[in-house]
C-alpha positions in Angstrom: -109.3 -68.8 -34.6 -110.0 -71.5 -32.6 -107.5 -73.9 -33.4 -108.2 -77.1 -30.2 -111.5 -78.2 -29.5 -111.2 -79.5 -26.3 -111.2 -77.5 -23.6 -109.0 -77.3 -20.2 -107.0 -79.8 -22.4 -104.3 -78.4 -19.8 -105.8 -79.6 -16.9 -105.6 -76.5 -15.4 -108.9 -75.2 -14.3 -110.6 -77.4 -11.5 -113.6 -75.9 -10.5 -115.7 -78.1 -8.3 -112.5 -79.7 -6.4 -109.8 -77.3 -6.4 -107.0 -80.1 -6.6 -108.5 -82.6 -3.9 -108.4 -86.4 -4.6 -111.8 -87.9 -5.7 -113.0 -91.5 -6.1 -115.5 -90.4 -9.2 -119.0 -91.8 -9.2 -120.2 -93.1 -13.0 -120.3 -89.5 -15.3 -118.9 -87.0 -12.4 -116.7 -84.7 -13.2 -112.9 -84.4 -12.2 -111.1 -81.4 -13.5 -113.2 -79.2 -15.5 -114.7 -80.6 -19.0 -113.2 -84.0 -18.0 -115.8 -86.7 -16.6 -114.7 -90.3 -15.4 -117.0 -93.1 -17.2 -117.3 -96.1 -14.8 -119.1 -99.4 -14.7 -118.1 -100.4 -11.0 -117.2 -98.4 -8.0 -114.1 -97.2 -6.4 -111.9 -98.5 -8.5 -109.9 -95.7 -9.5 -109.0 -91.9 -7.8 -108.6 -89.1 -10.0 -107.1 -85.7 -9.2 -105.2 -82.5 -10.7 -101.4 -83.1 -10.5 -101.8 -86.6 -8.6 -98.7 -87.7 -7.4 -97.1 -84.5 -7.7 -94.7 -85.0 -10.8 -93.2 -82.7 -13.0 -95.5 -82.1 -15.8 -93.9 -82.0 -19.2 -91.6 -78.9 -20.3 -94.3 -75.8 -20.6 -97.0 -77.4 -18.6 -98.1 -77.1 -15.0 -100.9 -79.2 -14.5 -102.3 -82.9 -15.6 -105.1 -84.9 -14.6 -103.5 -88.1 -12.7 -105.4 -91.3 -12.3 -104.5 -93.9 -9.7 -105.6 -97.4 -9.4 -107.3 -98.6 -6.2 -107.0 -102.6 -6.9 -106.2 -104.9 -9.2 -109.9 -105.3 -10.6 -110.3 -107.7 -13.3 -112.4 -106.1 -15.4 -115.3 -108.4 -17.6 -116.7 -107.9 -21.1 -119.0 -105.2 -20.5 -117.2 -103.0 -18.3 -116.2 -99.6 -18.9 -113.9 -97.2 -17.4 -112.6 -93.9 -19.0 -111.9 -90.1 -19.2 -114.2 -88.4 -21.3 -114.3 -84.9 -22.5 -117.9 -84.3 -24.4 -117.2 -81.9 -27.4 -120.7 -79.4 -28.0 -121.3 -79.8 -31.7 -120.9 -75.8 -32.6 -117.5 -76.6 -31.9 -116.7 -79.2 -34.5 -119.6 -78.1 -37.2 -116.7 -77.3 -39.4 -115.4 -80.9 -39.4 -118.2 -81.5 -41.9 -118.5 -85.0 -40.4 -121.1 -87.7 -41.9 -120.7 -85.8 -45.5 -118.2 -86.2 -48.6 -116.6 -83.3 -47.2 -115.2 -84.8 -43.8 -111.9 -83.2 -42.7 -109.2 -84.9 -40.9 -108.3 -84.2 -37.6 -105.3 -85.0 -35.6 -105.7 -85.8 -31.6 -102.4 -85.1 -29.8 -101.3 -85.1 -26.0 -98.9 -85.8 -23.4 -99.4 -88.6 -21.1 -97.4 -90.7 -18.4 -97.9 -94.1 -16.9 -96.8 -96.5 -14.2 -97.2 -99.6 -17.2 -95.7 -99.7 -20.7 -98.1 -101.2 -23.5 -100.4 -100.3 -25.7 -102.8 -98.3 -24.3 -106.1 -96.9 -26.7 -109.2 -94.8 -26.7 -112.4 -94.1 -29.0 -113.9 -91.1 -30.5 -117.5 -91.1 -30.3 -120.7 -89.3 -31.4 -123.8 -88.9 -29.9 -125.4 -92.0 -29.5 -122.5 -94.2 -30.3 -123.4 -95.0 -33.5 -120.1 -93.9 -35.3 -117.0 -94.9 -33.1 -113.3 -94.3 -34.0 -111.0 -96.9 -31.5 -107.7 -95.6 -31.6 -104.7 -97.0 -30.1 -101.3 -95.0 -28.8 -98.0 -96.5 -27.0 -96.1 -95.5 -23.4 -92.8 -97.8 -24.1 -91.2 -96.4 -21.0 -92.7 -96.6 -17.5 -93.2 -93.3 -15.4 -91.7 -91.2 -18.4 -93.9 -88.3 -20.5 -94.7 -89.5 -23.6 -96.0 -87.4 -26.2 -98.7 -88.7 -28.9 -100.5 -87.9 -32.2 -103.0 -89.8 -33.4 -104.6 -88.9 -37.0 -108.0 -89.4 -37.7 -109.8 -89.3 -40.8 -113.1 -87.8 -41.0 -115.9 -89.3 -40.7 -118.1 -89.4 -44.0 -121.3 -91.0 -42.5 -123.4 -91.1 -39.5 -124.9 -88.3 -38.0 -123.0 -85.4 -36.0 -124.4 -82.8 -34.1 -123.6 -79.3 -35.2 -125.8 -77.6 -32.6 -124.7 -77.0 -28.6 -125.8 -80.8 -28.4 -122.9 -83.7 -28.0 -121.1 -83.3 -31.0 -118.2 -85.3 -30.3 -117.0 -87.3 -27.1 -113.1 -88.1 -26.7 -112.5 -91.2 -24.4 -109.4 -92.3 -22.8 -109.5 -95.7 -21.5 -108.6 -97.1 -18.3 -110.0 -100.6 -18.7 -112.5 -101.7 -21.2 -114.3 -104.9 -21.9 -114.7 -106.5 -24.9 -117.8 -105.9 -25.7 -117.3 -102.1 -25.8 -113.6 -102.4 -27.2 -113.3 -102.1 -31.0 -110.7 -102.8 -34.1 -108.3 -99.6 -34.1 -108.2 -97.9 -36.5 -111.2 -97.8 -38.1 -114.9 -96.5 -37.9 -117.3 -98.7 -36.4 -121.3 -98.7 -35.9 -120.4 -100.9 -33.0 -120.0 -99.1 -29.5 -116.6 -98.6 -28.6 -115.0 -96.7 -25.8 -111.2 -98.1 -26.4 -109.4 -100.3 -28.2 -109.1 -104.1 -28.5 -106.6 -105.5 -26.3 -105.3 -102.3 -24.9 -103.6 -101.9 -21.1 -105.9 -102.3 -18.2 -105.7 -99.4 -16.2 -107.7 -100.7 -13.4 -106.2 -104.1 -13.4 -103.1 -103.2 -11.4 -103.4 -101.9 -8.1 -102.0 -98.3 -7.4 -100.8 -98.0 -11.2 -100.9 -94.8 -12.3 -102.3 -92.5 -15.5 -100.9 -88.9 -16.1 -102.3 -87.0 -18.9 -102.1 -83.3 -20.4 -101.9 -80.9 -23.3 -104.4 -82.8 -25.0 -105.2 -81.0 -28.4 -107.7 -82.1 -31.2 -107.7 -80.0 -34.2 -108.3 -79.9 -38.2 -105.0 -81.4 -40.1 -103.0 -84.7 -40.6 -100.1 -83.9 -38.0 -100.2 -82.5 -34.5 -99.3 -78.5 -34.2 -97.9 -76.7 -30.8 -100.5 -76.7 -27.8 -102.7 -74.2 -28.3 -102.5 -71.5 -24.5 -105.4 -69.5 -24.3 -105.0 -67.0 -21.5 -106.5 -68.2 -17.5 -109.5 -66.3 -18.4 -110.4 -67.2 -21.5 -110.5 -71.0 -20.5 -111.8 -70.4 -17.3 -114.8 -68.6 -19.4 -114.7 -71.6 -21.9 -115.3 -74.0 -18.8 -118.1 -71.6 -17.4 -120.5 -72.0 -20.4 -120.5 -75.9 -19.1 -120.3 -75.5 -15.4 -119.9 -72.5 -12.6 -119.2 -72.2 -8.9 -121.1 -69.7 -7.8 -119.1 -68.1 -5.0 -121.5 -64.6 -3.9 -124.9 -63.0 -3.7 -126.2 -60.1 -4.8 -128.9 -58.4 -2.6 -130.9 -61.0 -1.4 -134.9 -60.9 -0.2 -136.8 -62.8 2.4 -139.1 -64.8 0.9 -140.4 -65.7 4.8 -138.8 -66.5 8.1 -136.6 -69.3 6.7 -135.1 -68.8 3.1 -134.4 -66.1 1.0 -134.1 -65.5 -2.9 -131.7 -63.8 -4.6 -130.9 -63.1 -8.7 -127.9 -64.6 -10.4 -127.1 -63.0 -13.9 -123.8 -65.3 -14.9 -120.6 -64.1 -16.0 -120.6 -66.4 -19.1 -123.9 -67.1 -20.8 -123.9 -71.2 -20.4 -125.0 -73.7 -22.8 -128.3 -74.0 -21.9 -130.5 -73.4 -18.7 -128.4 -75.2 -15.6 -129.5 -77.1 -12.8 -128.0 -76.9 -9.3 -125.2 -79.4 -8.6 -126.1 -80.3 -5.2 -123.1 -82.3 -4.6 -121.0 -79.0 -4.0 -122.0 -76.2 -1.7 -121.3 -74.3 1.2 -123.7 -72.3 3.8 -124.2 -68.9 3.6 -124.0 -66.4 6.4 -126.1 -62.9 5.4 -126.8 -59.3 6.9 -129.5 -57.1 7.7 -129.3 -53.2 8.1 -128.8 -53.5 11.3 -126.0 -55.2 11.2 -127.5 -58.6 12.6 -125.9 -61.3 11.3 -127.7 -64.9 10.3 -126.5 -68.5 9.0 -127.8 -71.4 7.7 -128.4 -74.0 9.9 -126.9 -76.3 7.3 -126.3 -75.7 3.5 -129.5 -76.0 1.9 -128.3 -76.5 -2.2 -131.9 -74.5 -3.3 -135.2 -74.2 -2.0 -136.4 -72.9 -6.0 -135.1 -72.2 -9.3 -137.3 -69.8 -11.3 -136.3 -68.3 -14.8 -133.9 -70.1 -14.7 -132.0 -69.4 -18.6 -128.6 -69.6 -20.1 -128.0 -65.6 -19.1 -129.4 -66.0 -15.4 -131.7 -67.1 -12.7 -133.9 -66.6 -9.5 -132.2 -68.9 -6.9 -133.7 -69.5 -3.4 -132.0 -70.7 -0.4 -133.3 -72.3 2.6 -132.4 -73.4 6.5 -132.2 -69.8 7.7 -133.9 -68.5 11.1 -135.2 -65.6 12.3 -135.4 -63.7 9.1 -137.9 -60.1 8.2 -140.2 -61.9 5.3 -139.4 -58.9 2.2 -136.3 -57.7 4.1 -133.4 -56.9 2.0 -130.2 -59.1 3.1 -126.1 -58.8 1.9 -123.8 -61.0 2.2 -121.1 -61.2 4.8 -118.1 -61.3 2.7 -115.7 -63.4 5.1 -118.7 -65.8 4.5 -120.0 -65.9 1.1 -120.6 -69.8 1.2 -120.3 -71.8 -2.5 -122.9 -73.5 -5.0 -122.3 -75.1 -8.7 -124.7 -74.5 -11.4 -124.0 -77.3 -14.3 -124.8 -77.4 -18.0 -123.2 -80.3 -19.0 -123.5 -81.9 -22.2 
């Protein structure tokens, strides 16, 4: 039984960056399942194990956040980790009926400030918004929390592989998206009144891990799923595509090759052109060719949950209908993303 409904709540699968510091654009993804909600640019870095601490007993990996300047933030900006939960995961909550069960979010987290820190669960379309507050009363020292929750009786909540459920952990949040913890609101909120500005002290720091969100009024041991299984779980949202099969030459220039994925994903995924690699191929005869630069796809065609027809571009000198392997010292890198 599944017992936590977030995913990678370990921080220990990082697809797309493989443990290298980012400064997140508005929705992009750090580690995997996590995504950094921003209103202004480069105000914060994010990356696995930032800062190199020791995690807390039994864990290896966080998701560290660190302030680039001491940004004053106004009433309507926003800036957050979010983890989007798809709604067949939390269709037995029974949330917006008389049946509503309650739920307990639980974590481990670590920061250069002390205060009162706070987050927000949400549903799709902020209509229903739980702000929730939590407390670090000891700088640079792992803290673990529990926050219960009690279910939502109204208000609609996907159950389908929609957004069911978004959890938000704020960094800085203005008023006008900050809320009365505590307490379910039709107002947007992505944190808490009055809660510690992230953002607002240059280089402070934000550590967090083991986060867990599960049926019951108290928090229960971390729930360890085995590398593979979570590393499956994150692929139904997002893959790095790391091989070819046999590929064909659609002409002189690009060739097309057939993906069927390891993990069916949530719905039909789109390239992520903002990670790739070039890839070098093979004839029969042993002659070897390489994009001229990485082209991220020339077409998508079928493209469906199970699999796909993906062409690649920026090659010369290539046998149109010619089969081509790849050269496995070179098998060059794209992401495929079906995000919520």
């Amino acid at each position: 039984m599944l017992k936590n409904r977030i995913i990678n709540g370990d921080m220990r699968i990082d697809q797309r960056n493989a443990g290298a510091s980012i400064t997140p654009t508005d929705g992009q993804y750090t580690v995997d399942r996590w995504y950094a909600d921003l209103t202004a640019a480069s105000k914060f870095t994010v990356s696995q194990n930032a800062g190199s601490v020791t995690p807390p007993a039994g864990f290896v990996n966080y998701l560290g956040v660190t302030s680039s300047s001491a940004y004053s933030i106004s009433a309507t900006d926003i800036f957050t980790i979010t983890q989007k939960i798809e709604g067949y995961n939390i269709s037995d909550f029974a949330w917006g009926t008389a049946n509503a069960k309650t739920v307990t979010l639980s974590f481990w987290v670590r920061s250069s400030l002390t205060g009162t820190f706070g987050g927000a669960l949400r549903n799709n379309g902020n209509s229903r918004n739980y702000p929730f507050t939590y407390s670090i009363p000891t700088a640079n020292t792992w803290t673990q929390i529990s926050v219960t929750i009690a279910g939502e009786t109204s208000g609609t909540w996907l159950t389908t592989n929609g957004n069911g459920l978004a959890v938000a952990f704020g960094l800085g949040v203005g008023s006008t998206y900050s809320g009365t913890a505590g307490a379910w609101t039709s107002s947007t909120a992505f944190s808490a009144t009055g809660s510690v500005s992230v953002v607002g002290t240059n280089g402070a720091t934000f550590y967090i891990t083991g986060v867990q969100l599960e049926i019951g009024t108290s928090a229960t041991p971390f729930e360890r799923r085995l590398y593979g299984q979570e590393l499956a779980n994150c692929q139904r949202y997002y893959q790095l595509i790391d091989h070819l099969s046999l590929s064909a030459a659609r002409g002189t220039t690009s060739i097309e090759t057939s993906f069927m994925f390891p993990v069916w994903m949530r719905t039909a995924p789109t390239i992520d052109s903002s990670v790739g690699q070039g890839y070098q191929i093979y004839d029969a005869f042993g002659n070897a060719f390489t994009q001229s630069s990485f082209n991220s796809v020339f077409a998508v065609n079928g493209a469906t949950q199970k699999g796909a027809f993906i062409s690649f571009g920026n090659f010369t000198g290539l046998t149109q209908g010619r089969t081509y392997v790849t050269n496995a010292a070179n098998v060059g890198k794209f992401g495929i993303s079906a995000e919520l």
